[in-house]
Structure formats: structure tokens, C-alpha cells
C-alpha positions in Angstrom: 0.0 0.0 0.0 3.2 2.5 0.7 3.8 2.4 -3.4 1.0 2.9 -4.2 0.4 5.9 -2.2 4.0 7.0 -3.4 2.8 6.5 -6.7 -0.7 8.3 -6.0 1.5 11.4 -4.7 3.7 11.8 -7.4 0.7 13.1 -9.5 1.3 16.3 -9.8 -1.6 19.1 -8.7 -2.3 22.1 -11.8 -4.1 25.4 -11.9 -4.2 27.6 -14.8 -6.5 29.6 -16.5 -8.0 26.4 -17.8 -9.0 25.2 -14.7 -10.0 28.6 -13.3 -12.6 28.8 -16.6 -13.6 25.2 -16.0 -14.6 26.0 -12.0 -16.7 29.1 -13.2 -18.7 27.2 -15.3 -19.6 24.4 -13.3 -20.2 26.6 -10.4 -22.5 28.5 -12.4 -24.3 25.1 -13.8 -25.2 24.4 -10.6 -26.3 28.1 -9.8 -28.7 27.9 -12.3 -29.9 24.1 -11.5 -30.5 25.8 -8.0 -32.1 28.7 -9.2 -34.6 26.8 -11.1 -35.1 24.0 -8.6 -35.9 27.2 -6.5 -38.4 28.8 -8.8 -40.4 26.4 -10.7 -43.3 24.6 -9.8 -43.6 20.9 -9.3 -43.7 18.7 -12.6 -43.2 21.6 -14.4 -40.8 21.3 -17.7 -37.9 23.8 -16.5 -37.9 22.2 -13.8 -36.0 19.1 -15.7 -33.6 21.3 -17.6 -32.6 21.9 -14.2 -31.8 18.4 -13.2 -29.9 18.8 -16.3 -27.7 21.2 -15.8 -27.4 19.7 -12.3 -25.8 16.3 -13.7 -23.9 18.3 -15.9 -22.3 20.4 -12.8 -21.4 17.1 -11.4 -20.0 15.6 -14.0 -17.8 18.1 -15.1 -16.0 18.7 -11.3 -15.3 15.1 -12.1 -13.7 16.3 -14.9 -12.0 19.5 -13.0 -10.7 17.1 -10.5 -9.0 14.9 -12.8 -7.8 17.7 -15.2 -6.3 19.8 -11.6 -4.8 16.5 -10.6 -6.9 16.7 -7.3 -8.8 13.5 -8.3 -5.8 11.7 -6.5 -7.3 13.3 -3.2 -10.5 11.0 -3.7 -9.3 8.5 -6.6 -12.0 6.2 -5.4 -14.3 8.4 -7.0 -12.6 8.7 -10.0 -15.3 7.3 -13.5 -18.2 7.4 -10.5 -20.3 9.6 -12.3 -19.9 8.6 -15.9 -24.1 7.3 -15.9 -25.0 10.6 -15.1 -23.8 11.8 -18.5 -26.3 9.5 -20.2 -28.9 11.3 -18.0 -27.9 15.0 -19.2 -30.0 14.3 -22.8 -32.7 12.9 -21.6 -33.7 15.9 -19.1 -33.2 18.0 -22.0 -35.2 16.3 -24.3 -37.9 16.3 -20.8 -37.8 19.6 -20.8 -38.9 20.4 -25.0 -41.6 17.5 -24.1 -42.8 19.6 -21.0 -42.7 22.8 -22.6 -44.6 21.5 -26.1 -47.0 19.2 -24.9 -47.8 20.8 -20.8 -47.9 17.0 -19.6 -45.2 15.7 -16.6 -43.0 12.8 -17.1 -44.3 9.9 -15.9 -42.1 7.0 -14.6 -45.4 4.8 -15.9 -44.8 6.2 -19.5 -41.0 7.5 -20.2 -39.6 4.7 -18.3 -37.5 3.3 -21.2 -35.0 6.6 -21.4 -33.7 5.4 -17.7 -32.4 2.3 -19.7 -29.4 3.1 -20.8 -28.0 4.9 -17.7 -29.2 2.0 -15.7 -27.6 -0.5 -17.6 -24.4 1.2 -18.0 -24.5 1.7 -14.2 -25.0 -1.8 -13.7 -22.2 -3.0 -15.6 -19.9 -0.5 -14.3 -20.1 -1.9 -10.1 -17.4 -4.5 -11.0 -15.2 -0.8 -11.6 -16.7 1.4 -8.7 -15.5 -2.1 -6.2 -12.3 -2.6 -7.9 -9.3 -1.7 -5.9 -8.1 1.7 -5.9 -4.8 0.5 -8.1 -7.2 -0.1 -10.6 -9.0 3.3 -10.6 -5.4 4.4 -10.5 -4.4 3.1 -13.7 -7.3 4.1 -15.4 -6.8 7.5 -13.9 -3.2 7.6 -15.6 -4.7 6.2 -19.2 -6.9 9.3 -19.5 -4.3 12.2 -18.0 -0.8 10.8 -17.2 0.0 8.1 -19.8 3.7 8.0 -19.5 3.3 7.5 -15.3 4.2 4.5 -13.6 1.7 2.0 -13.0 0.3 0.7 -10.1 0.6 -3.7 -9.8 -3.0 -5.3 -10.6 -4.1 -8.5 -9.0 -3.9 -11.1 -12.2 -6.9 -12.6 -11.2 -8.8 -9.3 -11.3 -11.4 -9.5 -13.8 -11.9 -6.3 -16.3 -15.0 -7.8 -18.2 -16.9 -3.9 -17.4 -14.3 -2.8 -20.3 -17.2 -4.1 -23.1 -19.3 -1.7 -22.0 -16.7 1.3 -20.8 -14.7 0.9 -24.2 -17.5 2.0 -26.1 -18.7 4.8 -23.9 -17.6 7.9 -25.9 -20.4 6.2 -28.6 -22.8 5.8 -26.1 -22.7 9.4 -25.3 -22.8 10.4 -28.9 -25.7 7.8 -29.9 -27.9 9.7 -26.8 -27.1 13.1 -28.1 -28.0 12.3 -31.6 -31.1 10.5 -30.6 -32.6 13.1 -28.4 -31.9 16.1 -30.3 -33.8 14.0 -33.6 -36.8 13.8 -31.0 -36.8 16.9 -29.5 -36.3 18.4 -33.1 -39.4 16.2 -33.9 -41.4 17.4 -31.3 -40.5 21.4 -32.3 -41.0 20.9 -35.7 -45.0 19.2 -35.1 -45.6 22.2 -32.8 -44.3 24.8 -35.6 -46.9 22.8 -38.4 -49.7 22.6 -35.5 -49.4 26.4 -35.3 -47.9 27.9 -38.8 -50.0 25.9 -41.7 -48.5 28.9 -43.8 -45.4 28.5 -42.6 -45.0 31.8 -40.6 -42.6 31.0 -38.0 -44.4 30.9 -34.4 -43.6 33.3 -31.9 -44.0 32.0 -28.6 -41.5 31.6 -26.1 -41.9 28.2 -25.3 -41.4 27.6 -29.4 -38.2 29.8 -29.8 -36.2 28.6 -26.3 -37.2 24.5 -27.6 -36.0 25.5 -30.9 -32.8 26.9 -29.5 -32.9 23.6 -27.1 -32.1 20.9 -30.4 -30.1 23.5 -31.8 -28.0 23.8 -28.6 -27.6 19.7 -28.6 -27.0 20.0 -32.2 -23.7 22.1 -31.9 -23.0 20.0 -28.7 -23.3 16.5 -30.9 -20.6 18.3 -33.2 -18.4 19.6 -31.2 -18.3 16.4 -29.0 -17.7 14.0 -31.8 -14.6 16.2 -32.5 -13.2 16.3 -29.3 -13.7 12.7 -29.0 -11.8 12.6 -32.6 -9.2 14.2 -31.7 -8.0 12.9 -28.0 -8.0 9.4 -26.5 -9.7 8.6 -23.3 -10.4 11.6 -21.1 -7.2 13.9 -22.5 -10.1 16.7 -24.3 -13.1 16.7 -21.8 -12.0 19.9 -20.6 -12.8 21.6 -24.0 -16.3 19.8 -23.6 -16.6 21.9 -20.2 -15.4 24.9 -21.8 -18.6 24.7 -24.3 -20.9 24.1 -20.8 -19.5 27.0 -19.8 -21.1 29.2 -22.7 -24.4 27.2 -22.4 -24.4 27.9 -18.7 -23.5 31.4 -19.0 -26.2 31.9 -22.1 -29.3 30.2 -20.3 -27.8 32.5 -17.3 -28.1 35.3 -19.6 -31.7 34.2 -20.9 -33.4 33.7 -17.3 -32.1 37.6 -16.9 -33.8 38.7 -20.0 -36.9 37.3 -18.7 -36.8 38.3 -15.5 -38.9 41.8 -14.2 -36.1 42.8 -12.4 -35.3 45.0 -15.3 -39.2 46.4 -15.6 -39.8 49.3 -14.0 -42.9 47.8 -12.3 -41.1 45.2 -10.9 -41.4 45.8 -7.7 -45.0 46.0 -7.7 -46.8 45.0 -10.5 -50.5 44.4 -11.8 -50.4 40.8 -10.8 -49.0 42.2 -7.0 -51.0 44.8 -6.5 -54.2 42.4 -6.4 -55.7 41.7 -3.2 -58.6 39.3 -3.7 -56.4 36.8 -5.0 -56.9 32.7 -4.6 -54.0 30.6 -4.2 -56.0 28.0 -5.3 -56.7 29.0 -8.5 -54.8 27.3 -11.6 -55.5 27.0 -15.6 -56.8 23.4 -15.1 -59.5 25.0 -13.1 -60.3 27.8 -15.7 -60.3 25.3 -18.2 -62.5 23.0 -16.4 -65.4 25.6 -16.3 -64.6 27.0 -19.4 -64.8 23.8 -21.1 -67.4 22.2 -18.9 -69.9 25.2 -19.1 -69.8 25.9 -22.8 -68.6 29.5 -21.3 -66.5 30.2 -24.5 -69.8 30.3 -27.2 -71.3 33.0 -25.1 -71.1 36.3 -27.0 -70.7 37.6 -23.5 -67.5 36.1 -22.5 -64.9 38.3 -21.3 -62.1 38.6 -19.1 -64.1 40.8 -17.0 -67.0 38.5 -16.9 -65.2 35.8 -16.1 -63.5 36.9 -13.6 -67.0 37.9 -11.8 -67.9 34.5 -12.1 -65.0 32.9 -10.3 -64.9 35.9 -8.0 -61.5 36.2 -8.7 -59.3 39.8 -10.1 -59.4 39.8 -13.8 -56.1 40.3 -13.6 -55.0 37.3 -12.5 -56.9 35.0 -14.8 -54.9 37.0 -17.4 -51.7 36.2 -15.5 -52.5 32.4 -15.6 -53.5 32.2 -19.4 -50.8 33.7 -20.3 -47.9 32.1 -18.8 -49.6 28.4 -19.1 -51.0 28.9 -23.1 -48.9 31.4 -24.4 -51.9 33.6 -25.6 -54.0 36.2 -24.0 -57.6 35.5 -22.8 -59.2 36.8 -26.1 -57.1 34.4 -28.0 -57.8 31.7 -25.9 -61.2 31.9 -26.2 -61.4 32.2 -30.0 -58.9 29.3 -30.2 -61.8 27.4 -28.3 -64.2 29.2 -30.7 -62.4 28.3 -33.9 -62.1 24.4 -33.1 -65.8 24.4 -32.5 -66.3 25.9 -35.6 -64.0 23.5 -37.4 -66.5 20.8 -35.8 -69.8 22.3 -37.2 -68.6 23.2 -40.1 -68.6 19.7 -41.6 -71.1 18.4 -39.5 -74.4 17.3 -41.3 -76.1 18.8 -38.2 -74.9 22.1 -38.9 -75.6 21.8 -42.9 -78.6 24.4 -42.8 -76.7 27.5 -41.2 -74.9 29.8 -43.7 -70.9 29.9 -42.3 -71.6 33.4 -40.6 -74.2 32.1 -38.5 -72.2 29.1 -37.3 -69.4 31.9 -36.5 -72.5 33.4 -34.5 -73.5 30.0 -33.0 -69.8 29.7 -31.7 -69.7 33.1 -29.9 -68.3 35.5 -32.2 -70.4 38.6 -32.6 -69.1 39.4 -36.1 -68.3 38.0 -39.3 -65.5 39.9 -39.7 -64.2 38.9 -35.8 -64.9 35.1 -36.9 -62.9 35.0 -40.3 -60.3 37.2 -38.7 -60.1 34.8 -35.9 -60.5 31.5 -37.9 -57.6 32.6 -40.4 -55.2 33.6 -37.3 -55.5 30.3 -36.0 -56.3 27.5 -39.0 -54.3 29.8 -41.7 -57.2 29.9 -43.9 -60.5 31.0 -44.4 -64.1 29.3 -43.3 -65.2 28.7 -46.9 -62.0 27.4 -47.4 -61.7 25.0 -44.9 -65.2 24.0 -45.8 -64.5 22.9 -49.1 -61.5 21.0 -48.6 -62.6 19.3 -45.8 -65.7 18.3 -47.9 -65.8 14.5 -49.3 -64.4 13.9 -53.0 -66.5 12.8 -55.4 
């Protein structure tokens, strides 16, 4: 045991400017993981970019450690948190899911992305057991090739190495798949919402979009560091590039923050004083839905708001941060689908179009077709007749 701590202590310990940009940005990853652990709600989609940028922090202190040489300080730990890396895409991709569809991850449903960390886990306990000459050696094979070698057991088995040999392909096959589904998933919202491709404005479309093209640059710029070093010798570029996303998302939570408004400190939303913590848009919904409220000509934000007992205000606050819309287009949006319904329903056959824009709640033909083309990208008649059967 003497040699190998002799061997363990000739590592030598290295800060530079490399290190010192490495440190900032994994301080700041898990900043920002805290700060949006902090600030968003349960089961909400930020929430698992977080946990994100939360395995990311981890992972690359691993990395600082071994680059600084202080890994020899806790060599046991050395490779202990390579599963978390397969866990960094999948958050991501949970997060563009969240954010386009509003629906939580379920263990019940996404199960099957835990797979691949699990199993990679699993086959890597032989390693996290093995003795710490062993973690030492591997330790050297990454950062100190032409170091003395600590003596192995021969009957030491090193069967994890199928898996742990191919790992730098592992991490490239989860980039690449995730980014193709979270590119999938941005590209069905942007049809759902742009039939004439005019590009969709909504925040939750531009910060996904700039999610897969994020992991794009990131499945790029990984395959050439893993191209151009062996083993662990170019991770630290890998952590440089955190560092910007880091620093960017950092920059983009500011942007949206009202510190910067000048009715910050007290705005609409803070100034009301009948408000109910209990209200939420799945309630709004529910009676809006339920009650047929949205084909009354007499729907308004006002109105509504009388009916919940509630500020108007802060209906407005809730439609607007959980639909991206404001309460008038939310309740033609409503509008519109029913009018999609009648207007190839038999049932409906006798009514000219602008009456069934009446029968839906619009008060005008002009506020229907306005309306209808905003949110279908075409007009009633036209929708009418190619929707109609071929003959």
C-alpha cells in the first residue's frame, strides 16, 4: 500500500486559467440548476432542464478534478459519475416534451430513457468495487500516460471494459437520438401552429427551438473532441462549451426576469388583493370547457373573472404564462375548433358559415374569419371545401 500511495502522490496538482474557466462554469451550472429547482413549480418542464444542468455540474467537477490532478485526493471516486452523463439528454429532451406538450414525465410512460443509464450503471459496479490500483491506472490512461503503473491483481477480472470501451459512442448515440426527437417534437408544434409557414412566436417555441439547436452544436463539437483525444485527454474543452451554455441560459433567465421592468417591484399581478391561491389554468379550463362558457357572445375577461370571483387580472396572468396567448385568444382558439366541428357536421348543414361563426360566440363575421384565419391559416369557406368529401 506505501507504493502505491508514493505513486498516487507523485501526481502532480495544476491550476491555470484552464482550470480557473472550467470551475466558473460548473459553479454557475449548478447556480442555475438551484435557481430553477428554487423557482419552478412541481412537474413543471424547466424544472428538468434543471436536473440537467445539475448532472452536468457534477459531471464536469469530475472532470476539473481529474484535469487539476486533485482527483488523487478522492481517486475512489474517480469514472463514478460517468451514468450521469447519459442522464444530461434525456432531461433535456424532458424539458422540450414539458414545454410543447404541458404534460409531466411519468415513470409509468417514459420509463425506457432510464435504460441506458441503468444498464451502464449496472455494468460498471465490477469498476466502482475494484481496488483503488485499478482506478489508479485508469486514472493515468486518461491524464498521465507516461506514469508509472500501479501492480493489478492477475486474477482481477476487467469484463466492465465491453461496455466502458464503447462509452464515448454511447454518449454520442444519446445526443443524436434526443436532439432527432426533441427536433421532432419542435417541428409538429411549428406545423400545428404555422399551416403557412410563418414561423411561431411563442416563447416556449423559440427557447425549444434553441434547445435541439444547442444539442446540435453540442453533438458536433463532442464528436470532435472525441476525434481528436483518446480517453479523457479533451473533456475539458467539452466543459469549456458548458461553460457558454451555462452562461447563455444565465443570460436568458435575466432577459426574462422583471427585475429590469420598471414595475417590478410592484406590478399588476402584485398589487391584487382578492387573490386565490388556489386558482390554476386546469380550473379555468374545467369551467370553461365544462360550461360551454367560450360560445357566449358575453364572455370576457371581466365577466369571467366575476364569475370565479376572482381579479381579472390574474386569470390574465394564468392564461398567459400556461398557453402562451391572451384570454381573447384563448377563447377564440376554443371558438375556432368548435367551428371547425360544425362546419362539416351534417347537423350544422342548414346554417350559412356566418351564422355558425355566431353560434360559436363571435359577434361578427368579420371577428370570426379574422379569428379562424389567425388560428387554422385559412379561411371558413376554405376550410369548408376541402374538408368536404371527394367525389
Amino acid at each position: 500500500m506505501d507504493v502505491l500511495e508514493q505513486l498516487i502522490e507523485q501526481i502532480p496538482i495544476r491550476h491555470n486559467l484552464t482550470s480557473s474557466i472550467m470551475l466558473i462554469g460548473i459553479i454557475q451550472s449548478f447556480f442555475i440548476s438551484i435557481v430553477i429547482f428554487a423557482r419552478s413549480k412541481k412537474n413543471y418542464a424547466i424544472k428538468y432542464l434543471g436536473w440537467s444542468f445539475f448532472f452536468s455540474s457534477i459531471v464536469f467537477f469530475d472532470t476539473y478534478l481529474c484535469y487539476t490532478g486533485l482527483m488523487k485526493k478522492v481517486l475512489f471516486l474517480n469514472d463514478s459519475t460517468e451514468f450521469l452523463v447519459l442522464l444530461v439528454f434525456p432531461f433535456s429532451y424532458f424539458s422540450v416534451y414539458g414545454l410543447i406538450k404541458r404534460a409531466p414525465i411519468t415513470l409509468k410512460k417514459h420509463w425506457w430513457h432510464f435504460i441506458l443509464p441503468t444498464v451502464y450503471f449496472l455494468t460498471q459496479v465490477p469498476f466502482f468495487l475494484a481496488p483503488l490500483a485499478v482506478k489508479y491506472n485508469a486514472y493515468l490512461g486518461a491524464y498521465f500516460p507516461s506514469f508509472e503503473t500501479a501492480e493489478v491483481s492477475e486474477s482481477f477480472s476487467y469484463g466492465y471494459h465491453v461496455i466502458k470501451d464503447i462509452f464515448d459512442w454511447l454518449i454520442l448515440f444519446s445526443i443524436l437520438f434526443y436532439t432527432l426527437m426533441s427536433l421532432k417534437l419542435v417541428l409538429a408544434e411549428r406545423s400545428k401552429h404555422d399551416p403557412n409557414k410563418i414561423k411561431p412566436k411563442s416563447g416556449k417555441y423559440i427557447f425549444t427551438r434553441n434547445t435541439v439547436v444547442v444539442l446540435l452544436l453540442l453533438l458536433i463539437f463532442i464528436f470532435a473532441v472525441f476525434y481528436s483525444y483518446e480517453d479523457d485527454g479533451g473533456d475539458h474543452y467539452i466543459v469549456f462549451f458548458q461553460t457558454l451554455i451555462a452562461f447563455s441560459t444565465t443570460y436568458l433567465i435575466m432577459a426574462e426576469s422583471r427585475f429590469f421592468e420598471k414595475s417590478w417591484i410592484a406590478d399588476k399581478y402584485e398589487t391584487i388583493s382578492n387573490l386565490k391561491s388556489d386558482l390554476d389554468f386546469e380550473k379555468i379550463q374545467n369551467y370553461v370547457d365544462t360550461e360551454d362558457y367560450f360560445l357566449s357572445q358575453q364572455a370576457s375577461l371581466h365577466n369571467l373573472a366575476s364569475i370565479l370571483k376572482v381579479h381579472p387580472n390574474q386569470i390574465s396572468k394564468i392564461i398567459n404564462l400556461e398557453n402562451d396567448s391572451n384570454f381573447n385568444d384563448y377563447i377564440n382558439q376554443k371558438r375556432v375548433e368548435k367551428a371547425k366541428a360544425r362546419l362539416v357536421d351534417t347537423t350544422y348543414a342548414h346554417l350559412t358559415i356566418e351564422a355558425i361563426g355566431t353560434s360559436v360566440g363571435f359577434k361578427s363575421k368579420s371577428a370570426f374569419y379574422s379569428a379562424f384565419k389567425k388560428h387554422t391559416g385559412t379561411s371558413p369557406s376554405a376550410f369548408t371545401k376541402e374538408s368536404s368529401p371527394k367525389l
